[in-house]
C-alpha positions as CSV (number, residue, x, y, z in Angstrom):
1,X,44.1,31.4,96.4
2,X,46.3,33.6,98.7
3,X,44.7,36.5,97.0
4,X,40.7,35.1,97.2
5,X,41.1,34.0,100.8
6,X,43.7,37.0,102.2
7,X,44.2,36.0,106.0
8,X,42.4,33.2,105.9
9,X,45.0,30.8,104.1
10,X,48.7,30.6,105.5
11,X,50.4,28.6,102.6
12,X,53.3,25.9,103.3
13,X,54.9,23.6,100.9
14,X,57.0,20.5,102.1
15,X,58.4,17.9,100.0
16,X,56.9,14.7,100.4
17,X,59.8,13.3,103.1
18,X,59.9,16.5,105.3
19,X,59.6,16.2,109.3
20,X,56.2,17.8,108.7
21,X,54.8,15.2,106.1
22,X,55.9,12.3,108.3
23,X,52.1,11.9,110.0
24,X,50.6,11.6,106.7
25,X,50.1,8.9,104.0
26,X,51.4,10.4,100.9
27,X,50.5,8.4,97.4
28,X,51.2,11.1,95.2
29,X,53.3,13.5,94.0
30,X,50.5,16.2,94.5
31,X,48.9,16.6,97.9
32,X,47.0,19.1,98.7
33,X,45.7,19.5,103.1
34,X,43.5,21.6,104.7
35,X,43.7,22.0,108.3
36,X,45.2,18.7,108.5
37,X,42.9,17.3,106.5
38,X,43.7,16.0,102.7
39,X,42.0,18.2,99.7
40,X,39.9,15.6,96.7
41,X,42.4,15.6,94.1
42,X,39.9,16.5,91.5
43,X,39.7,19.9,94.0
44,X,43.4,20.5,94.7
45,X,43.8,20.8,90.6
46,X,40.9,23.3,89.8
47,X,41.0,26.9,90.7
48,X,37.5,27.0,90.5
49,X,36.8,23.9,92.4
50,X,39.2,24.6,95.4
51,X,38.2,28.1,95.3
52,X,35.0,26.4,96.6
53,X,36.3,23.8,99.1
54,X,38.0,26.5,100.8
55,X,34.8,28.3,100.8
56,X,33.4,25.8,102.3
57,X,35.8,25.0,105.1
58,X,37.0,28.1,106.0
């Protein structure tokens, strides 16, 4: 994605008990947020289908 979106995506990953995961309500083991907000799983685990979630929100 880093690639696709250049600039536009600044990637960080947190385990699920990390200071920054603290406001959110975790119920897997994959999460996926954009801007705060959390990513459809069915989207966060497809290329093609997050490739066009980030198209739209960015």
């Amino acid at each position: 994605m880093k690639e696709d979106f250049k600039d536009s995506v600044d990637l960080h990953i947190y385990k699920n008990d990390s200071e920054e995961a603290k406001d959110f309500e975790i119920r897997s083991s994959t999460n996926v947020f954009v801007n705060e907000e959390s990513v459809p799983l069915e989207a966060a685990l497809s290329n093609d289908k997050m490739k066009a979630y980030l198209q739209e929100k960015i």
